[in-house]
VMD Tcl script that draws the C-alpha trace (Angstrom):
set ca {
  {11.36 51.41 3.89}
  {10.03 48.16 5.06}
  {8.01 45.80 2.65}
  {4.65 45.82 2.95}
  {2.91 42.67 3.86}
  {-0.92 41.70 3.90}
  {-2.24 41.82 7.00}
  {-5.85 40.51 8.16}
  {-7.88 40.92 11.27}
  {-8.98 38.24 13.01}
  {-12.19 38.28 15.36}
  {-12.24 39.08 19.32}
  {-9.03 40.99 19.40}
  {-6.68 38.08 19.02}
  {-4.47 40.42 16.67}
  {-3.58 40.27 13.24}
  {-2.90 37.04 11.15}
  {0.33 38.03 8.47}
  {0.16 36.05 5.32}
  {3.50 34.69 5.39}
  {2.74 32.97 8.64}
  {-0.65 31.70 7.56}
  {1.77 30.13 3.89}
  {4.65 29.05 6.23}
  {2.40 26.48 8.04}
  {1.33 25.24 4.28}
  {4.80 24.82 3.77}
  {5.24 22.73 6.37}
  {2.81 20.08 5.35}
  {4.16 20.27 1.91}
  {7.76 19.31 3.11}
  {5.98 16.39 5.57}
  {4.37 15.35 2.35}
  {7.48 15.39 0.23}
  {9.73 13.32 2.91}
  {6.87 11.23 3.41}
  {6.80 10.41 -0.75}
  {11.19 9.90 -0.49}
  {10.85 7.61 2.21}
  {8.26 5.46 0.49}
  {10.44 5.83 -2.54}
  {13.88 4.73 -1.05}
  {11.93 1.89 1.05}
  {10.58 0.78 -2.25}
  {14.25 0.89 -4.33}
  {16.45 -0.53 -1.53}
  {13.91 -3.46 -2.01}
  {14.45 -4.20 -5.35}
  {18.20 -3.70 -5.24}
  {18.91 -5.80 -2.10}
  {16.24 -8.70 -2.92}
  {17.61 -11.84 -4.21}
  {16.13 -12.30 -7.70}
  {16.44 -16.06 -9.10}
  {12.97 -17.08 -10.91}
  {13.06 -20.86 -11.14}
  {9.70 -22.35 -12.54}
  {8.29 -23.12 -8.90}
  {8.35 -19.61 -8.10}
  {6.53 -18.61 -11.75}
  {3.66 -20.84 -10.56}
  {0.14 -19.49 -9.74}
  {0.23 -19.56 -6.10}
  {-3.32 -20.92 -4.60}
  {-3.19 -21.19 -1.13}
  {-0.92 -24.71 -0.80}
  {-3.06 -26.10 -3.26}
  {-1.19 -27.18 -6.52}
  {-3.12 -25.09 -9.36}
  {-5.04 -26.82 -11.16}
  {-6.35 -25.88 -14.93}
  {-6.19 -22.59 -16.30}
  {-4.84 -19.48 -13.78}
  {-8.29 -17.31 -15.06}
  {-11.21 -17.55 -12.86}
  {-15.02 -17.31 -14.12}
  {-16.85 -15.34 -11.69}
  {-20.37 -14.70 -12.36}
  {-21.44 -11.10 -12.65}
  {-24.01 -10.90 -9.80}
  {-21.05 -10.69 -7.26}
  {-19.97 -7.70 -8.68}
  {-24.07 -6.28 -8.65}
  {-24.37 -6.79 -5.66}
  {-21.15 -5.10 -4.31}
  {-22.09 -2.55 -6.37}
  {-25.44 -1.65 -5.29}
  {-23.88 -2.04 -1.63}
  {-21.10 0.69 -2.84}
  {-23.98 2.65 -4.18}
  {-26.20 2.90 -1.08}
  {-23.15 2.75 1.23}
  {-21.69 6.14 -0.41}
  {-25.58 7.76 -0.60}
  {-26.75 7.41 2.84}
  {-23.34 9.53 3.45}
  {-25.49 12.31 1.88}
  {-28.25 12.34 4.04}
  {-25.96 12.83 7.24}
  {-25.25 16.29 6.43}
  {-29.25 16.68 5.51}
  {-30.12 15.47 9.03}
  {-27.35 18.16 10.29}
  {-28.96 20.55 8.59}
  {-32.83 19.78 9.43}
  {-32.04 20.78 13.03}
  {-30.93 24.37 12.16}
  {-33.58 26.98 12.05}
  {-35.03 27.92 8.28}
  {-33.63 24.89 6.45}
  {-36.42 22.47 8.05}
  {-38.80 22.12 5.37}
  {-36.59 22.65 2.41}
  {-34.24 19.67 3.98}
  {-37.08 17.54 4.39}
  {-38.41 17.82 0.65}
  {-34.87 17.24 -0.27}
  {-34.34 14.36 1.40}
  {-37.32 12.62 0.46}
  {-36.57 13.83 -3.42}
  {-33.30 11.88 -2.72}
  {-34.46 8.82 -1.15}
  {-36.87 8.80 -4.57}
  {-34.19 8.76 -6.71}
  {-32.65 5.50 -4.58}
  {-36.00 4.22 -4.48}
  {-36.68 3.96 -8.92}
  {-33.41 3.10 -9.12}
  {-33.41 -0.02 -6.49}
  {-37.33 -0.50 -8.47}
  {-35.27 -0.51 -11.92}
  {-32.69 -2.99 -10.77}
  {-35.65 -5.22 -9.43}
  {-37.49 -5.07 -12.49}
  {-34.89 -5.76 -14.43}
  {-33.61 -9.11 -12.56}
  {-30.67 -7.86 -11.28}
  {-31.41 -9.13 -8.05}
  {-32.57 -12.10 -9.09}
  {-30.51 -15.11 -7.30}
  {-31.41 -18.05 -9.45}
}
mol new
graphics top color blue
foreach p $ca { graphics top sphere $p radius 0.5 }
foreach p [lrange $ca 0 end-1] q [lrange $ca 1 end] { graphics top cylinder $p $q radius 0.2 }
display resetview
């Protein structure tokens, strides 16, 4: 008796799609991962084992560019760098939201609903850019 297998139809006659074809081409990608992750790995470990290691004082040195370093190896940054890459990172990843929103207006029933959304969104942005302003985030001096 043969073994049953699952079996699914697919649209427009193109035939039925067997599960252990629609697994085998997972397994496929799972292998490509896995030599992928060895190759990095044996890159990585023939690198350490064939690389010359001697650490002489010169090469324990904070490296700056040619310049001989110079005080301490810590930097001081001030903090509004970071605020403003931040806030950058922040609107940079929402306006990815509203793509799919402006995808969506076109389609037929989703108009209005989109639209409310979307400006519900950009309020959100808006009290929070307000906020930061009011605070003195963005303050330069």
């Amino acid at each position: 008796m043969p073994e049953p297998t699952a079996v699914a139809e697919t649209g427009a006659g193109a035939g039925p799609v067997i599960a252990a074809d629609y697994f085998q081409s997972y397994s496929v990608v799972g292998l490509l991962a896995v030599v992928g992750v060895l190759f990095v790995a044996v890159a990585f470990g023939a690198g350490r084992l064939l690389r010359p290691v001697v650490p002489t004082p010169e090469k324990l040195l904070t490296y700056e560019c040619g310049v001989d370093p110079v005080g301490e190896g810590w930097a001081h940054t001030q903090v509004r760098y970071y605020v403003y890459a931040f806030l950058y990172v922040i609107f940079a990843v929402d306006s990815i939201f509203l793509f799919p929103w402006a995808t969506v207006f076109a389609a037929p029933g989703y108009g209005a609903t989109t639209l409310v959304e979307t400006f519900i969104f950009l309020g959100f942005l808006a009290v929070g850019l307000l906020y930061a302003y009011k605070k003195g985030v963005l303050e330069w001096t």
